[in-house]
C-alpha positions, 0 to 999 in steps of 0.5 A, a space after each residue: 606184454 605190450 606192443 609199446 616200445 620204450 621210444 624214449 625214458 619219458 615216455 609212458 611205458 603201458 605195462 599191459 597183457 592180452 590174457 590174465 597173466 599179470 603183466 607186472 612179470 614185466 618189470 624186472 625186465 625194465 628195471 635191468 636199466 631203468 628206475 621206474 615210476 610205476 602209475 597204478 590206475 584204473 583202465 580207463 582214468 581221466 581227470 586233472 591227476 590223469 593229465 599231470 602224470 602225462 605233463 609230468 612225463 613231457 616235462 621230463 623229456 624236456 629236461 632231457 634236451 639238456 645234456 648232462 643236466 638229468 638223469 636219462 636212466 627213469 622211465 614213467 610207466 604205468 599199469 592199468 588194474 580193473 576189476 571185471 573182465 580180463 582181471 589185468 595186475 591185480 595180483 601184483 597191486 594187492 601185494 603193494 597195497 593197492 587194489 582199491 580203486 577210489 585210491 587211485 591213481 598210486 605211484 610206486 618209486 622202484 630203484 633199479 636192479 631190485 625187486 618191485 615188491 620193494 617199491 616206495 610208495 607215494 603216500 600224499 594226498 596231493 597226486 597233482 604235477 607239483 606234489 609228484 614232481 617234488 616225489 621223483 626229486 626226493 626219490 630219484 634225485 632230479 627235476 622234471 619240472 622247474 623248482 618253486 623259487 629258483 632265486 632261493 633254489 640257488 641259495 639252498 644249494 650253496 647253503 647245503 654244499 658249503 663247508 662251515 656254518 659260518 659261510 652258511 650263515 652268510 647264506 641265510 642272511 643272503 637268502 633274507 635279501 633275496 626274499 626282500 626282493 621277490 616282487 610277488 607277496 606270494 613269493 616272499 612268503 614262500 621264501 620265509 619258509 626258505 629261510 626258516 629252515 635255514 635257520 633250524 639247519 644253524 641251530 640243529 644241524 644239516 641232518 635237521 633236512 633230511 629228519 623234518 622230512 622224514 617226520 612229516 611224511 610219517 605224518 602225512 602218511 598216517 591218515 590222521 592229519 587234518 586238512 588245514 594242516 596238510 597243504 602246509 606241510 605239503 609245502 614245506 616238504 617242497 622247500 626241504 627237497 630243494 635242501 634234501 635233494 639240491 640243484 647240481 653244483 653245474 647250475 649254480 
């Protein structure tokens, strides 16, 4: 195992060995306290993915000088597999499905208290800070990083915490007014999209969140999506986590 020490849940804790014994042996020992997202890459990665993991893990950190506001039990972790030489974890990323390098990097979900195997794999083709931040929303629960519209952020979570459609629908009507007032173009469009979920959500019911979810990432994760489509839907999924997973009550 390595010499890291676990100085803090947002920093990123190398799983590494000086021999050929995978070190992946090591995760059950974190996951006694922390649900983990495990980074699968190469040993040595660079790029604008390789630099939105370590934002990822300092925005978290960041998060955490807010007491009461995060979760303090996730930890960033991340696990190098190479090829040559000393083969270092390769075993254990076959088992995840992930020992093709021109995939990498690849993010694994794992809850604590249960077996790595059963971890929930980032499926997107977006692996940037935005993609991966709304990834550990969904999974974990909380915010590494600050939400697409936090004006319409406010909005949803009154919308998913409210009682009856009727105050809902006095939300929806909220959040056209809210979107009206947005100064960037950009923003406004975003906040339609706010806005027509909402409005599906009336029309369907609050499970719609969850099931819309659901569906595109079955879509996302085939393979078979086309490129003009898929930012699109990598977008909405960003506005349905902030329905599926909503900002606590504590910062309304």
């Amino acid at each position: 195992m390595a010499n890291n020490r676990i100085i803090h849940p947002s920093n990123p804790f190398l799983l590494r060995s000086s021999t050929n014994k995978p070190c992946a042996r090591s995760l059950p020992h974190l996951l006694r306290s922390f649900d983990v997202l495990l980074k699968i890459d190469k040993g040595h990665p660079y790029g604008e993915n390789q630099e939105a993991f370590k934002d990822l893990a300092e925005a978290h950190e960041e998060q955490l000088s807010k007491p009461g506001r995060i979760r303090s039990d996730f930890l960033f972790a991340k696990m190098s597999v190479q090829n040559y030489g000393d083969v270092q974890n390769q075993d254990f990323a076959k088992k995840l499905g992930a020992a093709d390098e021109n995939t990498y990097p690849e993010y694994f979900y794992m809850k604590k208290g249960q077996d790595p195997e059963t971890a929930v794999r980032y499926t997107g083709e977006d692996k940037g800070f935005d993609a991966i931040s709304v990834f550990i929303k969904e999974q974990a629960g909380i915010r590494v990083a600050e939400t697409l519209l936090p004006e319409m952020d406010a909005v949803a979570a009154k919308f998913v915490y409210a009682d009856d459609d009727k105050t809902r629908q006095g939300l929806a009507e909220e959040a056209s007014t809210v979107a009206k007032s947005l100064p960037e173009e950009s923003d406004r469009t975003l906040a339609e999209l706010y806005i027509k979920v909402m409005s599906k959500a009336l029309d369907k019911g609050m499970d719609y969140f969850t099931s819309e979810s659901n569906r595109l990432k079955r879509m996302l994760g085939n393979g078979k999506m086309k490129k003009d489509k898929q930012g699109a839907f990598e977008e909405k999924l960003k506005v349905l986590a902030s329905f599926t997973n909503p900002i606590s009550s504590d910062e309304l």
